[in-house]
C-alpha positions as CSV (number, residue, x, y, z in Angstrom):
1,X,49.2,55.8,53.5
2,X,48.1,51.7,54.3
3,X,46.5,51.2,51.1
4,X,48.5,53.3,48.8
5,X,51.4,50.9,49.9
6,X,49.0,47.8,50.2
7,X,49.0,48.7,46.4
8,X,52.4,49.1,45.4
9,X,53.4,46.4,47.3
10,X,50.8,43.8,46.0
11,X,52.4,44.7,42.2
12,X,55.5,43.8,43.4
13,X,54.7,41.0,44.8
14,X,53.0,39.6,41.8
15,X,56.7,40.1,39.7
16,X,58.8,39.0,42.6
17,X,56.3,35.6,43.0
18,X,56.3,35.5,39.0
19,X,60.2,36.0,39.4
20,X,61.1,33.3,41.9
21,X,58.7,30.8,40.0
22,X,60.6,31.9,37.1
23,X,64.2,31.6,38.5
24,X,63.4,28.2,40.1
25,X,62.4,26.8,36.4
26,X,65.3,28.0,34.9
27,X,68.0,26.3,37.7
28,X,69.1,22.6,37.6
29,X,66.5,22.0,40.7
30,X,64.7,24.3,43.4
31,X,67.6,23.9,45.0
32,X,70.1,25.3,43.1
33,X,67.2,28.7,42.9
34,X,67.5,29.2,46.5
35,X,70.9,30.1,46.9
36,X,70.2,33.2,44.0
37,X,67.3,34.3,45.5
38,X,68.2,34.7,49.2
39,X,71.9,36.0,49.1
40,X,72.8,38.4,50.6
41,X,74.1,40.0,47.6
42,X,71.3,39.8,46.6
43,X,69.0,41.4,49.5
44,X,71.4,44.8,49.8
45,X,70.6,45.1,46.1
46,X,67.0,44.8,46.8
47,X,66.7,46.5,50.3
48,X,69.3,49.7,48.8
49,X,67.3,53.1,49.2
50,X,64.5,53.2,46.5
51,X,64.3,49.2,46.2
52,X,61.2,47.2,45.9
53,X,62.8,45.5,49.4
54,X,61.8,48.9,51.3
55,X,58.5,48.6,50.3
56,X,58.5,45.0,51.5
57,X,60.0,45.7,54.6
58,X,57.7,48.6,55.7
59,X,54.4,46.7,54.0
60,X,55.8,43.8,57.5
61,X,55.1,46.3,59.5
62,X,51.5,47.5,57.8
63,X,50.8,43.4,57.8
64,X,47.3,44.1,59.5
65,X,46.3,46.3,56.4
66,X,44.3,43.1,53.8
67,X,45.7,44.1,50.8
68,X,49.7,44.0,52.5
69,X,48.8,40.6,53.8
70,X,47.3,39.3,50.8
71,X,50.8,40.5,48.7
72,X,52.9,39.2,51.2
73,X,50.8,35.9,51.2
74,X,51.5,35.9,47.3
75,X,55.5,35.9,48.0
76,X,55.3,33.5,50.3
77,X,52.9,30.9,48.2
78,X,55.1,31.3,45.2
79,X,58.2,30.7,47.9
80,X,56.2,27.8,48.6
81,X,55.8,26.4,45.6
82,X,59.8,26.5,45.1
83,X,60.2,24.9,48.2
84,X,57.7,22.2,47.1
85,X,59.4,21.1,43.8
86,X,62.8,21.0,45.6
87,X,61.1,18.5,48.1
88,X,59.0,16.4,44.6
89,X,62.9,16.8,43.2
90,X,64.7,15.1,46.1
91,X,66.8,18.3,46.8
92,X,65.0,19.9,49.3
93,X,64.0,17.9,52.7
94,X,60.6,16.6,52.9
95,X,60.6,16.3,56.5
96,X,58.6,19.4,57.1
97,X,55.9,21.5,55.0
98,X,56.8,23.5,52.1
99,X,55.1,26.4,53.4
100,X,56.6,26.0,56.9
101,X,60.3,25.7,55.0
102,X,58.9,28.8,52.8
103,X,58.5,31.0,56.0
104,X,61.5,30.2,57.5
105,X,63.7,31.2,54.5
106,X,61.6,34.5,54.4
107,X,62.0,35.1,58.8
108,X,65.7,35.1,57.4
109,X,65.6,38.4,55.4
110,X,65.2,40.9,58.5
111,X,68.4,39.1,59.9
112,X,70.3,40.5,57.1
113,X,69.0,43.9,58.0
114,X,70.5,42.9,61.4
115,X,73.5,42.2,60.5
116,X,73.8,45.1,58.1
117,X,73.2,47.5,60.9
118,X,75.8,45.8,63.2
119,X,78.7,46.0,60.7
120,X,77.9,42.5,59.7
121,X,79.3,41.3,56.2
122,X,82.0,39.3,54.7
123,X,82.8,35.9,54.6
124,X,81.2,35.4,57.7
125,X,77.5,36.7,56.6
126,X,78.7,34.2,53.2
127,X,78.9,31.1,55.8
128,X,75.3,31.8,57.4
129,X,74.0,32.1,54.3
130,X,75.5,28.5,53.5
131,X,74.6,27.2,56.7
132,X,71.1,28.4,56.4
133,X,70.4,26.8,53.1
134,X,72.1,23.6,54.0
135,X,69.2,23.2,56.6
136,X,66.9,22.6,53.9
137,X,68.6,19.7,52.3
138,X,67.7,16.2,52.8
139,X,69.5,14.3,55.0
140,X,71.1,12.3,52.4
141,X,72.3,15.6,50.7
142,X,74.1,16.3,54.4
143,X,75.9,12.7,54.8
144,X,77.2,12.8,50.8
């Protein structure tokens, strides 16, 4: 069953890594890429039965099997690299690594699941999303 998934999920990670690099090229900044990429919208639609998002989230819990850890290291390296022209662009905050930034974004995806399981939702799951995101901008970003 490990590898079989290891394998599945390491071709979707190549087209979502090849997707957010994609994505974050086409926006104004890295920035502006973020918000489209983590939404909540946008993980139900990904995480709905028969997603690639399933496969994600059951390859998290196969993460000792190499092949799942080398995929999920590709999402998070390409996350990375998003992260890291936001912070060469001024839009994202320097203050801290892109790859710590990257990981923190990605611990936020299981608290959608969360939140979906707890009748979460609404205009309240909208504000955490906002309020999650505006912890990567710059200071200056904050006090404009």
């Amino acid at each position: 069953k490990a590898a079989p998934l290891g394998g599945a999920v390491g071709r979707l990670a190549d087209v979502d890594a090849d997707d957010s690099r994609h994505l974050a090229s086409r926006a104004g900044s890295a920035w502006q890429a973020l918000p489209a990429m983590t939404h909540p919208t946008e993980f139900r639609r990904r995480h709905r039965p028969g997603g690639a998002g399933v496969l994600f989230a059951a390859a998290t819990g196969s993460a000792a099997v190499p092949a799942t850890r080398r995929a999920l290291a590709r999402i998070h390296g390409a996350l990375s690299e998003v992260v890291e022209l936001g912070q060469r662009q001024g839009s994202i905050r320097a203050d801290l690594g892109p790859g710590t930034l990257a990981w923190w974004v990605l611990a936020t995806f299981p608290a959608h699941a969360f939140r979906q399981a707890h009748g979460g939702g609404g205009a309240d799951e909208e504000a955490l999303h906002h309020l999650a995101l505006e912890a990567l901008l710059p200071a200056s970003a904050k006090q404009a």
